[in-house]
C-alpha positions as CSV (number, residue, x, y, z in Angstrom):
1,X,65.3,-56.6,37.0
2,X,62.9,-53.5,36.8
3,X,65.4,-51.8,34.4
4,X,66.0,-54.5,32.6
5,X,62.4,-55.1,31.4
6,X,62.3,-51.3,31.0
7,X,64.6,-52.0,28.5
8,X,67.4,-49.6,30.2
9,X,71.1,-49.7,29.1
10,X,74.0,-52.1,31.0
11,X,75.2,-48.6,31.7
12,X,72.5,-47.6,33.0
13,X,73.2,-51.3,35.1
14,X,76.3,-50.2,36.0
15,X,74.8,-46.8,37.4
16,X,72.6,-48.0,39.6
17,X,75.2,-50.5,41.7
18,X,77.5,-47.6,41.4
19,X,75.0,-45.5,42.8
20,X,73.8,-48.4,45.5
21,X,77.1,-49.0,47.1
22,X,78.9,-45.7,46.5
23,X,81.8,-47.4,44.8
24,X,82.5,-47.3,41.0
25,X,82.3,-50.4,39.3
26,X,83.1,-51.8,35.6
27,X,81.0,-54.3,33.5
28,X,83.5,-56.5,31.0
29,X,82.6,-59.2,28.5
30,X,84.5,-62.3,28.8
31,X,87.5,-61.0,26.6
32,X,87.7,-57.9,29.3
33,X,86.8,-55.6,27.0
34,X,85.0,-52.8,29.1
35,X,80.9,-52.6,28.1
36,X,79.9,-50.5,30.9
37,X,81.8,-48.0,33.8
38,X,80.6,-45.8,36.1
39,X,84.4,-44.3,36.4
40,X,85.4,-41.0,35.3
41,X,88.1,-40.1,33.0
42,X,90.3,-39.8,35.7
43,X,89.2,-42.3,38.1
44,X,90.7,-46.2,38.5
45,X,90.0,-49.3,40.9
46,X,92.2,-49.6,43.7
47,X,92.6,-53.6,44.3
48,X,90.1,-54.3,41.9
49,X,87.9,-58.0,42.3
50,X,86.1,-59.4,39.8
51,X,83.2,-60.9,39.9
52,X,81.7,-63.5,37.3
53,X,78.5,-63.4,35.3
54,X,77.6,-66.2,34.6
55,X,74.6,-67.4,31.6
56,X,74.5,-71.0,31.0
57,X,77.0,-71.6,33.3
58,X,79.6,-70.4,31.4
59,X,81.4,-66.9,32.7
60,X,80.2,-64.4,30.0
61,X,81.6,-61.1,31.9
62,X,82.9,-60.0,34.9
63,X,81.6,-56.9,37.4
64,X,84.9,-55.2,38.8
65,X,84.7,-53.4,42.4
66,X,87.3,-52.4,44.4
67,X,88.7,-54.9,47.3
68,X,87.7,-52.6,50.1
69,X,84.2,-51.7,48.5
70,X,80.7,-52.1,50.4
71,X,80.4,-54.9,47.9
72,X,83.3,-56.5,48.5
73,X,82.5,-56.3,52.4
74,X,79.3,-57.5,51.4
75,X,80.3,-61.0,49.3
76,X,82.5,-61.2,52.6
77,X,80.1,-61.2,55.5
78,X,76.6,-62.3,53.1
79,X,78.1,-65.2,51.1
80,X,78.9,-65.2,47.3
81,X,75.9,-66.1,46.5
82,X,73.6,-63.0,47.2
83,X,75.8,-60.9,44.8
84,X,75.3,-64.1,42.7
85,X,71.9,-63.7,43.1
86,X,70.6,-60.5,43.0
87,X,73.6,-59.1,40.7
88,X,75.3,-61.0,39.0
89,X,72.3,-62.9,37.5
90,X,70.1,-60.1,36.8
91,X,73.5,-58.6,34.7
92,X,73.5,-61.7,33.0
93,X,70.0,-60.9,31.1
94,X,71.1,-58.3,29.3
95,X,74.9,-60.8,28.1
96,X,71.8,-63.1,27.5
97,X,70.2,-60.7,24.8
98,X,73.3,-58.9,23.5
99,X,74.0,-63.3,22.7
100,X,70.9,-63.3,20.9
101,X,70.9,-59.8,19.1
102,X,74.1,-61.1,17.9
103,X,73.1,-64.4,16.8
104,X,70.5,-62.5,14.8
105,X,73.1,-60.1,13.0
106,X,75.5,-63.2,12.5
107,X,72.4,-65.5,11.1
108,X,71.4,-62.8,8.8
109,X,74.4,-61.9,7.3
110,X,75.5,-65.7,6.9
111,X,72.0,-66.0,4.3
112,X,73.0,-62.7,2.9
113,X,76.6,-63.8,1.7
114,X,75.2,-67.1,0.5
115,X,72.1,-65.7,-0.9
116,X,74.3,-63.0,-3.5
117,X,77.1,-66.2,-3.8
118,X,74.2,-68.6,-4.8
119,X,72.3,-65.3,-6.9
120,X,69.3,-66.6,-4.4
121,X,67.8,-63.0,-4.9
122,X,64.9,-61.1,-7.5
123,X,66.6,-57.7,-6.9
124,X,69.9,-56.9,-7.0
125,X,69.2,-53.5,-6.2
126,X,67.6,-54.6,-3.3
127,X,70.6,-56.9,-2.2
128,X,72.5,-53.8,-2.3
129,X,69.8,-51.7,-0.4
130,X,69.8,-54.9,2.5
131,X,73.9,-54.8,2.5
132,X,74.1,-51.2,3.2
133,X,72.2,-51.9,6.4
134,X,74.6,-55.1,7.1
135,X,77.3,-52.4,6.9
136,X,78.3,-54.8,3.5
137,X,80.1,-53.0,0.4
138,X,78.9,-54.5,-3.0
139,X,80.5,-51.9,-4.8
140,X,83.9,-52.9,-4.0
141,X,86.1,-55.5,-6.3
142,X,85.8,-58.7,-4.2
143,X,87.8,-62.1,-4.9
144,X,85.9,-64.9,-3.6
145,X,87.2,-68.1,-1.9
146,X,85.2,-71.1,-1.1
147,X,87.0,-73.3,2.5
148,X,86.2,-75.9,3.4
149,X,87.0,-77.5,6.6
150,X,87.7,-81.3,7.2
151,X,88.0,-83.2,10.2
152,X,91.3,-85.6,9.8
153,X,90.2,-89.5,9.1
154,X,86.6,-88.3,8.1
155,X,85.4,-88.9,4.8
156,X,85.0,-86.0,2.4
157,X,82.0,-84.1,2.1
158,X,80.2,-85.5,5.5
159,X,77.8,-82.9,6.2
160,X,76.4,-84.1,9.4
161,X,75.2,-81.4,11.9
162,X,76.6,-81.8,15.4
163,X,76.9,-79.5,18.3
164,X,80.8,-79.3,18.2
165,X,80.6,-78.4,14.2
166,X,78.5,-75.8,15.2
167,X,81.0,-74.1,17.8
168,X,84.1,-74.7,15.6
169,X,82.8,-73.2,12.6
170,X,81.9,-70.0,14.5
171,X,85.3,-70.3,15.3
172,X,86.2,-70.4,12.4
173,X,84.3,-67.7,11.1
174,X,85.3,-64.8,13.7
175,X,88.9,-65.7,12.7
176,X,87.8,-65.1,9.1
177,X,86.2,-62.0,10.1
178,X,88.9,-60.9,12.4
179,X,91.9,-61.7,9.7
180,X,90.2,-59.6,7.0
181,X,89.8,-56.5,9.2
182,X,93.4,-56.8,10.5
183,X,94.4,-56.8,7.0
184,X,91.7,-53.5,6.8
185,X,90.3,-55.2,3.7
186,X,86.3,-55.0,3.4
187,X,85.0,-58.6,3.7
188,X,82.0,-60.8,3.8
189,X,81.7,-64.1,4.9
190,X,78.7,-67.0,4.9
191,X,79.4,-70.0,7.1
192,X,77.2,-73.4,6.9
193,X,78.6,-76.3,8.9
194,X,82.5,-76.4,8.0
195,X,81.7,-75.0,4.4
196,X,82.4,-71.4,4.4
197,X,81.9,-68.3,1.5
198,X,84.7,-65.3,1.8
199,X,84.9,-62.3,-0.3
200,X,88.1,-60.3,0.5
201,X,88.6,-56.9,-0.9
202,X,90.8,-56.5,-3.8
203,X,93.3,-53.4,-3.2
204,X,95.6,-52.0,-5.5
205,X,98.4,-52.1,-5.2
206,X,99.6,-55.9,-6.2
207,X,95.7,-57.1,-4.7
208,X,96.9,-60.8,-5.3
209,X,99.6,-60.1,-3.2
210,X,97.2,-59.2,-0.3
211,X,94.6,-62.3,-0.9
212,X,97.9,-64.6,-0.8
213,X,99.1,-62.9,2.5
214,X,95.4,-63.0,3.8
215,X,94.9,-66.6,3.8
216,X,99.0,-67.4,4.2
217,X,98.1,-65.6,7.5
218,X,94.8,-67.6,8.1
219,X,95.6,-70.8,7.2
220,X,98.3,-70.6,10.1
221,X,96.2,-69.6,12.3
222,X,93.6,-72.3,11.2
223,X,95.6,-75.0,11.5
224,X,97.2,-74.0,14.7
225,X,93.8,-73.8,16.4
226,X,92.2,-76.7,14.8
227,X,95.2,-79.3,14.3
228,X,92.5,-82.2,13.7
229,X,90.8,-80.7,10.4
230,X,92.5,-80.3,7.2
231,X,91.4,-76.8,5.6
232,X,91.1,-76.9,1.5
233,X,90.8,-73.5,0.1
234,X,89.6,-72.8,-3.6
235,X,90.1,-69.1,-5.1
236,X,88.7,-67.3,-7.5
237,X,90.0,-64.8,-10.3
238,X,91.7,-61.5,-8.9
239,X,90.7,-58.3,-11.1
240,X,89.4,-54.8,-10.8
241,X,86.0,-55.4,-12.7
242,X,82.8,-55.0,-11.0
243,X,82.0,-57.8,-9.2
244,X,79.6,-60.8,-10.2
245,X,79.5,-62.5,-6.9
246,X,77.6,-65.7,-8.3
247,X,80.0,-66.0,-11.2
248,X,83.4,-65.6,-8.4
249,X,81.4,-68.3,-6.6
250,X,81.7,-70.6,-9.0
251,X,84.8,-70.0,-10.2
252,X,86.5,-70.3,-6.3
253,X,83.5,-73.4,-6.1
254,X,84.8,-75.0,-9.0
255,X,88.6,-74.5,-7.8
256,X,87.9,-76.0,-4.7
257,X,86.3,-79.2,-6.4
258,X,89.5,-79.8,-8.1
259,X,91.5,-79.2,-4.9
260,X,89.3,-81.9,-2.7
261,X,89.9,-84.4,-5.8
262,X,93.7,-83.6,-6.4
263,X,96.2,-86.4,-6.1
264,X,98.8,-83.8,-5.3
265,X,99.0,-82.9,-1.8
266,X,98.0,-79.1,-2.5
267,X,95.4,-77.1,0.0
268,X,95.1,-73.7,-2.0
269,X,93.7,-74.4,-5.7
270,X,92.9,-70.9,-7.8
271,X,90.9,-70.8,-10.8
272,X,93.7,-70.7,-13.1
273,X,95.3,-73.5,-11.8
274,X,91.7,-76.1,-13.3
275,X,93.0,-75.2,-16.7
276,X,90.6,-77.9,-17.6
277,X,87.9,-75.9,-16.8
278,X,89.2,-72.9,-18.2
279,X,89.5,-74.9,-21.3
280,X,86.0,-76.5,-20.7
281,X,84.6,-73.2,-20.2
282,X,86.1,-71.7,-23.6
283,X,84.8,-74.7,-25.6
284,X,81.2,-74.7,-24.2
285,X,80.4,-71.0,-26.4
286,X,81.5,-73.0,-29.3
287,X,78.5,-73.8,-32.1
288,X,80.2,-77.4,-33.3
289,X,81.1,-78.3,-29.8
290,X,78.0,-78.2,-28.6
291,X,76.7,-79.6,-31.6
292,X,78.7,-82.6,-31.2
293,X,78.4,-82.7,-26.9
294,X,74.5,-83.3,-27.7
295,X,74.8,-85.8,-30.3
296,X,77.3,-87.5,-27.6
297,X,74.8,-87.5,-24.5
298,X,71.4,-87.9,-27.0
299,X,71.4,-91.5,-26.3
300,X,72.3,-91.6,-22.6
301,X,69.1,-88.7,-21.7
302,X,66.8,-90.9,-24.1
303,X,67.8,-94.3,-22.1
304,X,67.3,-91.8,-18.8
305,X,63.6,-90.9,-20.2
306,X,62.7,-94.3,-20.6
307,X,64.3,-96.2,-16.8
308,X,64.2,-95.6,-13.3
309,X,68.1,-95.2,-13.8
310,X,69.6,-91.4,-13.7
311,X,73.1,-92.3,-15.9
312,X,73.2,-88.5,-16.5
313,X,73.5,-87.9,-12.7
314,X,76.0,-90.5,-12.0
315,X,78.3,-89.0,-15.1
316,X,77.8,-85.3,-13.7
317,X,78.9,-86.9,-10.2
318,X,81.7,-88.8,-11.7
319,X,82.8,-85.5,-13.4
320,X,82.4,-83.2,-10.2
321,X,84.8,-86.1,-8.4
322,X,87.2,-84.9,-10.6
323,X,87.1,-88.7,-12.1
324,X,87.7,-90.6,-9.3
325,X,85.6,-93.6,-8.8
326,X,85.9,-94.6,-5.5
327,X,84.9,-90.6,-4.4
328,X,82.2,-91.0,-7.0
329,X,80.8,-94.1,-5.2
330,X,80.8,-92.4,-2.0
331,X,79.2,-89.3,-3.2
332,X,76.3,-91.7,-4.8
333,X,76.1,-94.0,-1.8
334,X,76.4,-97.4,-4.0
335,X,79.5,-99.9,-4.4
336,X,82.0,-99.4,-6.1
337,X,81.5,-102.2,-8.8
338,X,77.7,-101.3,-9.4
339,X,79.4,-97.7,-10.5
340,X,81.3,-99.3,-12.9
């Protein structure tokens, strides 16, 4: 407890039951990857038992002694629960904060990526600055794709918070996480309850090659591990120009639109694939168009200025739903007919 609050190491933990019983011992996290050992380079457990650490009442790690060890002898003839007590559980504070330090890192970059998706920022000099110390790469060429994760039989964009949202979509996220650096591609990834931001490195050679391998290789694990949600994926452009994260945002955020509205049965939408907005997007720079799009809604903002009735939204809705009126209805919480 002493070192603990003196802010000492787990190795320095691990040295002082070492040291205490005359045995070596190793700390492991829950996935037994090693965090502390007071073995030498040449030394191994004979016999080893584990004992858990437990926070929350969940195992979180695992101290490793040898069978025949004083401790051993000592969980033997004492009872589990004084190396429970005044071992285990003091171990468990420093699991505790490592929790914590790591929801931090994982909280902070989640606002970063949305933050640069979203162009939430005044400086992007100082976005770069904060992603250098996030261990983030901005001067990479990034492709950007919006997921979105739904459970089966739920209605589309539900956005209710719930504790077992929570858990899968950090799930969800280390797999992200994990994918990209199994692929050694620099990535980024903002999570908010089942919606997630990803930008994947683009790497010559053939870098659509790697995005379509990337979430090929996802996606199956995805749906293996969460067979009761339906994952929708909407990509962004692939090109070698310096990136403009708010503008790939959009483009993979508009992509997926059209893939949560499509009749077809389809899961992966790009950007080249809504050649309506493509089109859309061409027309919109043109002097006449525009021209004639404002003479078109003129009379729908006047009636807007002058009732308690926001037409403009519900036709901006009824656009974003990719036409559909039933979805529209939904998204605007009114009946069907009273849309029409």
């Amino acid at each position: 407890f002493n070192s603990f609050f003196e802010s000492e190491t787990i190795d320095y933990a691990a040295k002082l039951i070492s040291d205490a019983f005359q045995i070596p011992i190793v700390i492991k996290d829950s996935a037994y990857n090693i965090l502390a050992s007071s073995l030498s380079f040449s030394e191994k457990i004979d016999e080893p038992v584990e004992f858990g650490i437990l926070l929350n009442d969940s195992v979180v790690g695992y101290l490793t002694a040898s069978k025949d060890s004083a401790l051993s002898k000592a969980d033997a003839d004492l009872g589990e629960d004084l190396i429970e007590k005044y071992i285990c559980f003091p171990l468990s504070l420093w699991f505790n904060r490592r929790n914590i330090e790591d929801m931090v890192k994982i909280r902070l970059k989640n606002d970063y990526v949305w933050n640069l998706a979203t162009q939430s920022y005044t400086s992007f000099s100082d976005m770069t600055e904060q992603g250098i110390r996030l261990h983030f790469k901005l001067s990479c060429s990034y492709t950007c794709m919006a997921l979105k994760a739904i459970p089966q039989g739920a209605q589309q964009y539900v956005d209710e918070y719930s504790t077992s949202s929570a858990a899968t979509t950090s799930k969800i996220e280390s797999l992200l996480i994990q994918a990209g650096q199994k692929a050694k591609l620099s990535i980024m990834v903002g999570a908010r309850n089942l919606d997630f931001i990803i930008f994947l490195e683009n790497r010559s050679p053939q870098p659509k090659g790697r995005i379509t391998e990337y979430i090929n290789s996802i996606d199956g694990q995805l749906n293996a591990a969460f067979q009761n949600y339906r994952f929708y994926w909407g990509i962004s452009e692939t090109n070698f120009k310096k990136p403009i994260f708010h503008a790939l945002y959009q483009n993979a955020k508009t992509a997926l639109q059209y893939c949560l509205t499509s009749s077809k049965q389809q899961y992966h939408f790009t950007y080249q694939d809504s050649k309506e907005a493509q089109i859309i997007g061409l027309l919109s720079s043109n002097d006449s168009i525009q021209r004639i799009a404002k003479e078109t809604i003129q009379p729908l903002q006047e009636y807007d200025a002058s009732s308690d009735i926001n037409l403009t939204g519900t036709l901006i809705t009824y656009i974003k739903c990719n036409y559909n009126v039933s979805l529209t209805a939904r998204e605007l919480h009114i009946h069907r007919q009273s849309l029409l």
